[in-house]
C-alpha positions in Angstrom: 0.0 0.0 0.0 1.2 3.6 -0.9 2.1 6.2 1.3 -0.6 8.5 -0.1 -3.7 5.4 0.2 -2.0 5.2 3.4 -3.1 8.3 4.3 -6.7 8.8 2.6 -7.3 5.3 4.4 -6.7 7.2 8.1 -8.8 10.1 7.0 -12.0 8.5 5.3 -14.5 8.5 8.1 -13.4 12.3 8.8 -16.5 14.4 7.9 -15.6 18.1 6.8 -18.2 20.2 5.9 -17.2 23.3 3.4 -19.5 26.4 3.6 -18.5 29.3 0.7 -20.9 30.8 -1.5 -18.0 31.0 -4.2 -18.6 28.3 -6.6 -15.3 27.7 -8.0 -14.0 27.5 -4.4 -16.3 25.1 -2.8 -16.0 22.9 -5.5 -12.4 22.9 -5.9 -12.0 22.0 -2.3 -15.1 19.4 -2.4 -12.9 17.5 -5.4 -9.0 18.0 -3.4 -10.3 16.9 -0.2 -11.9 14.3 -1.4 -9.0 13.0 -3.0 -6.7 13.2 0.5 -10.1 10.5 1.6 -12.4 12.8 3.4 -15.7 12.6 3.1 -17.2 16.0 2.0 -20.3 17.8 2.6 -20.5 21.3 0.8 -22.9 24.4 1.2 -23.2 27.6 -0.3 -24.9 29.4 2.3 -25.2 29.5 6.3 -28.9 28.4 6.2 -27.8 25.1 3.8 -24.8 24.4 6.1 -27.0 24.4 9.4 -29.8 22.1 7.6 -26.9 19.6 7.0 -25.4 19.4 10.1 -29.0 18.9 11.9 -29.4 15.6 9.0 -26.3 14.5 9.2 -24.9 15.9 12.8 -22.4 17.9 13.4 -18.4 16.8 11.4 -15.0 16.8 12.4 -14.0 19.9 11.1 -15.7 22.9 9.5 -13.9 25.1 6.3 -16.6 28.1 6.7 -16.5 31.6 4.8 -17.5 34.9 6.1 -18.9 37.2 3.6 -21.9 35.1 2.6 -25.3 36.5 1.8 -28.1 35.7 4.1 -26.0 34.8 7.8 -22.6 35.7 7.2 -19.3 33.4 8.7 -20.0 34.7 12.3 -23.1 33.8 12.6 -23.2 30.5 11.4 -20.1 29.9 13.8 -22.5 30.8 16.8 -25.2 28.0 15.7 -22.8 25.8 15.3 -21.3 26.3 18.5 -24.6 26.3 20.3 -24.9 22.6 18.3 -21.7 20.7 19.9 -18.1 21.5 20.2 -17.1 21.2 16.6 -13.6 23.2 15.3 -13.5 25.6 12.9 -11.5 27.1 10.3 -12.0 30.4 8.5 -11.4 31.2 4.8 -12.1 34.5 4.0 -11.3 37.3 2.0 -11.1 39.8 5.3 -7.2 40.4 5.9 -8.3 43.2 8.2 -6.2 42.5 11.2 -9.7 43.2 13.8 -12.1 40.9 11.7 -8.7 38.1 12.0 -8.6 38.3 15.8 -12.1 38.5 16.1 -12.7 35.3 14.4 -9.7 33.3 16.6 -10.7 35.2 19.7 -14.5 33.8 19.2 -14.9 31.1 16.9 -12.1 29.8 15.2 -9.0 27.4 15.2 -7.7 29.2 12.4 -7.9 31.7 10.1 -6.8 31.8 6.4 -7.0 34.6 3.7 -8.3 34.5 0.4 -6.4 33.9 -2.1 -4.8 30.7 -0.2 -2.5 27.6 -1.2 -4.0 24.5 -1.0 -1.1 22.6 0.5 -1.2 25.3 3.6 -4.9 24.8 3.9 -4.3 20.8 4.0 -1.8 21.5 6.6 -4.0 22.7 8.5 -6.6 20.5 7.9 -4.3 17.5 9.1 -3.1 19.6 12.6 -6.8 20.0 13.3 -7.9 16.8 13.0 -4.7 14.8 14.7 -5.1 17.1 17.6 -8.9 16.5 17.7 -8.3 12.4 17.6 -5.3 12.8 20.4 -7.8 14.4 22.4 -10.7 12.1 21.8 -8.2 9.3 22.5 -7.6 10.8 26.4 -10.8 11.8 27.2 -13.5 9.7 25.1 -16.5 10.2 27.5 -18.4 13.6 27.1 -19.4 15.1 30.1 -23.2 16.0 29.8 -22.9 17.0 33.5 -21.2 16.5 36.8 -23.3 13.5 37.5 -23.9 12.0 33.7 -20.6 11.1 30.9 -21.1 9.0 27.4 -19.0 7.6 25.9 -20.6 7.2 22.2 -18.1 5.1 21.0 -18.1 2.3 22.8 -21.8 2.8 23.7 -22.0 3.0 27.3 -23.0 5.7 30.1 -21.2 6.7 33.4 -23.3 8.1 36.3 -21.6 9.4 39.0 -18.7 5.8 39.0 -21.5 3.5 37.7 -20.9 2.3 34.0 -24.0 1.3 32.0 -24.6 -0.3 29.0 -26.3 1.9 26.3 -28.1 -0.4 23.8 -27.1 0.9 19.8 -30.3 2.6 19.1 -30.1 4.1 22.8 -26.7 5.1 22.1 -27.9 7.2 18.7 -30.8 8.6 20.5 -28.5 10.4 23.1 -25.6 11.2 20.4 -28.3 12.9 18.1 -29.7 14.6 21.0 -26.2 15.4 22.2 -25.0 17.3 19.0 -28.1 19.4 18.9 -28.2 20.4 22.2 -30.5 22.8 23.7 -32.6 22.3 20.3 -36.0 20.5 20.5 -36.1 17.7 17.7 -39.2 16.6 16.6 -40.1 12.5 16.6 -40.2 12.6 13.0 -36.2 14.0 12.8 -35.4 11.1 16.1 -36.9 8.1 13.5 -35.3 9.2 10.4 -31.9 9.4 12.1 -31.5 6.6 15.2 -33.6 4.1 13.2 -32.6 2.6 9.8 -34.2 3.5 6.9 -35.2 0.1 5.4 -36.5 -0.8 9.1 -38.4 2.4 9.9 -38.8 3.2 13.5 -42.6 4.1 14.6 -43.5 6.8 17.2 -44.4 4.0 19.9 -40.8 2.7 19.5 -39.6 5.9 20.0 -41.5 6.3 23.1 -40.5 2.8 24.4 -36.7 3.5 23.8 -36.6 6.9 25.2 -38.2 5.2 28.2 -35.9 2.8 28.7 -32.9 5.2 28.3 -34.7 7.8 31.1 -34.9 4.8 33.5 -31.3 4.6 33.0 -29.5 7.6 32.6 -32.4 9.8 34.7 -32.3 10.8 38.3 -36.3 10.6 38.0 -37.3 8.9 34.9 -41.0 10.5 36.0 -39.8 14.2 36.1 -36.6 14.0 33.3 -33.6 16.2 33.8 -31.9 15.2 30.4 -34.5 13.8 27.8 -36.6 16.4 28.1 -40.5 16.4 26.4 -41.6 19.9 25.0 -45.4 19.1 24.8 -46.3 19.1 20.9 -42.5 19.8 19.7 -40.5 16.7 20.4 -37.4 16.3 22.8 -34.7 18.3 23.9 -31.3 17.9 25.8 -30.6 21.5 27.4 -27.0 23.1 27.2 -25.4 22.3 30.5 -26.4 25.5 32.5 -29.5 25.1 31.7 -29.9 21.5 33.4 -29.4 22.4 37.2 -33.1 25.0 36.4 -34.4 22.5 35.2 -34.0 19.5 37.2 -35.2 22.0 40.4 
């Protein structure tokens, strides 16, 4: 095996979404990165780019312009903060030195300035993403609280030193939940996403598996602190400050 399949074999289930109104550059770097084995998802506005992160959650790294019609770079940086802790990287044509610091200060991992080489960009891309992994590989359980840690990847729970088994469809139910944090998802957006599409979840399923996974991640599966019902909306898992006010 070559060097370079070497290296589009590590990077293949790294998602990067690229957000740039500019045509030519979205698609030139939805065509190199695929090539270095990314997988891609491109959008030429902020409204596009937030639609495909609440389909396909949130991805390992985000290549997001600034001057876009509609919600420029900042904002869409702000939603997808308020999604999950996701890193970003700026590609703008802004060399202004306020709008450079403002973006690292608030948003960003890094900031690069239009016209750019590729091979820096890629750079980049790769620091990013190793330091990302190195820190996953430390600290794989996400802290949802004090009390409640997840660790998606191998699918189980810790509450306070107790470690429980999260079943898989359990374990996507809290992960979707999870990356759209303080965001009430509907029943309809829970089935199409935790349940395969060829064996379609049903709303009593739903109800019976978020049951099950309140009796075991919930204080008081009767009065929820984490899986939260908003009557005729769907379910919501608040941002962290939120769950102490809501729990009293």
């Amino acid at each position: 095996m070559s060097e370079q399949n070497g290296v589009a074999n590590n990077n293949e289930h790294k998602r990067i979404l690229v957000v740039d109104d500019a045509t030519e550059t979205r698609l030139m770097l939805n065509m190199r990165l695929q090539r270095e084995g990314y997988l891609i998802y491109a959008a030429s506005s902020g409204a596009e780019a937030l639609d495909i992160v609440q389909q396909q959650g949130l991805p390992h790294l985000v290549i997001l312009d600034i001057m876009m019609p509609g919600m420029d770079g900042f904002a869409v940086a702000t939603e997808l903060r308020r999604m999950g802790d996701v890193p970003i990287i700026f590609l703008s044509a802004l060399s202004d030195t306020e709008t450079k610091v403002e973006g690292l200060n608030r948003y960003a991992e890094d900031y690069i300035t239009k016209p750019f080489a590729f091979a820096e960009l890629l750079a980049r891309v790769r620091r990013i993403l190793l330091r990302v992994a190195s820190d996953q590989t430390v600290d794989p359980e996400l802290a949802i609280d004090e009390r409640l840690r997840v660790n998606f990847a191998q699918q189980y729970a810790v509450i306070d030193a107790d470690q429980i088994t999260l079943t898989p469809t359990e374990n996507r139910l809290m992960h979707i939940l999870y990356n759209n944090r303080g965001r009430v998802l509907s029943p309809g957006f829970l089935l199409a996403k935790a349940w395969d599409p060829v064996r379609k979840g049903t709303l009593e399923s739903l109800w019976v598996h978020v049951r099950r996974l309140r009796n075991k991640i919930e204080p008081d599966p009767d009065n929820p602190r984490y899986i939260v019902t908003v009557r005729g909306q769907g379910y919501c898992l608040p941002q962290r400050d939120q769950l102490g006010a809501l729990a009293e």
